[in-house]
N, C-alpha and C positions, 0 to 999 in steps of 0.2 A: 504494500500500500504506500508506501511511504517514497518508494523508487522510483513508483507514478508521478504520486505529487510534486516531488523533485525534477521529474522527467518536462511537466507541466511547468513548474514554475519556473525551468531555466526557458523553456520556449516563450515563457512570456517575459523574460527581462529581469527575474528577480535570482539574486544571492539564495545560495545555497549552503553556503557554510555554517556549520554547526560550532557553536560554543566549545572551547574545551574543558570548559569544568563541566557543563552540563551538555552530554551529548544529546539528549533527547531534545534540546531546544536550538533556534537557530538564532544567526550574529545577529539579524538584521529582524528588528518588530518588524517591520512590515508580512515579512517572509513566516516569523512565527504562529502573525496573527491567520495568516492563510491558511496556514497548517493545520490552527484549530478549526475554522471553517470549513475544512476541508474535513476533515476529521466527524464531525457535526453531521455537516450534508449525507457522508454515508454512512452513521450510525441512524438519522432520519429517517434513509432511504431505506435502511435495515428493517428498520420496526413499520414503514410502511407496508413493505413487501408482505410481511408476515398478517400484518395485519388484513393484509389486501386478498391473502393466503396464493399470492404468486410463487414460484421457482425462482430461489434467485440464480442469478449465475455465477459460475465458479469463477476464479478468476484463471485467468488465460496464462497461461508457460508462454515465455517470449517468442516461443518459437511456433506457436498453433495459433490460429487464426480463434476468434472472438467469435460462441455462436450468434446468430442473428437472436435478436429479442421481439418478444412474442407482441404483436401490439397491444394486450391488456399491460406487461408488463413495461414499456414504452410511456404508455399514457402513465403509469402510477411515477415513475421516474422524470417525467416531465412535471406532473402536476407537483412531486418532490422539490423538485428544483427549484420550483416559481417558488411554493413557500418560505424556502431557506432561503434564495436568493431578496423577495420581499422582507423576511425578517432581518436580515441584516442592510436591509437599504436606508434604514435608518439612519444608523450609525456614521458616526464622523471620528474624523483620526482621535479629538479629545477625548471621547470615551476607552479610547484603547483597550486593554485586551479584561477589565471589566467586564466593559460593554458587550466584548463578543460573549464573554462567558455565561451572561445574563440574559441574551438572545438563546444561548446554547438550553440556559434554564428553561425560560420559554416555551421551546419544541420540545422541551422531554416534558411538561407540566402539558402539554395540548396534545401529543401524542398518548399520554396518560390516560386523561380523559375521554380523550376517542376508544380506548381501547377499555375501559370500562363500560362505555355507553355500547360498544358495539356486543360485549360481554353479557351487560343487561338484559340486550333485547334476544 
């Protein structure tokens, strides 16, 4: 997952280098704070899947070709995206990574809910 994100964020223009005291986090906020967003979006996209009771898909060996996705499972990945990407459109750089993590509360407190109500019924 992580060699993705990486893969992603040097094609977009952002530092990659990790801290050496804390390898788990990167030099540069901006690049850390992506990380968690990134991180967020497929833990969202997780629990909607499940929720959705789609297939997720495995993740792909560099070397095999990625299978096609089913279009129920499309639509739920789309409609994923909008949501995280709306919840974090808020945000401005002063709320810094707070802010994301408060966003991050957010979708697991509505995701929550959803998954009680859909339990209810």
């Amino acid at each position: 997952m992580r060699s993705a994100f990486e893969a992603w964020a040097q094609r977009d223009g952002h530092i990659v280098r990790r801290r050496e005291d804390k390898p788990d986090e990167y030099l540069v906020f901006e690049t850390q704070r992506r990380w968690v967003i990134w991180q967020a979006a497929l833990a969202h996209g997780k629990s909607a899947a499940a929720t959705a009771k789609l297939p997720t898909q495995k993740t792909a060996e560099p070397a095999e070709k990625a299978a096609p996705m089913a279009p129920d499972e499309a639509t739920v990945r789309n409609k994923v995206l909008n949501e995280v990407l709306d919840a974090f459109s808020d945000l401005d750089e002063s709320d810094g990574i707070e802010g994301v993590l408060k966003v991050i509360q957010g979708l697991k407190k509505k995701q929550k809910v959803l998954a009680e109500d859909k339990a209810a019924t």
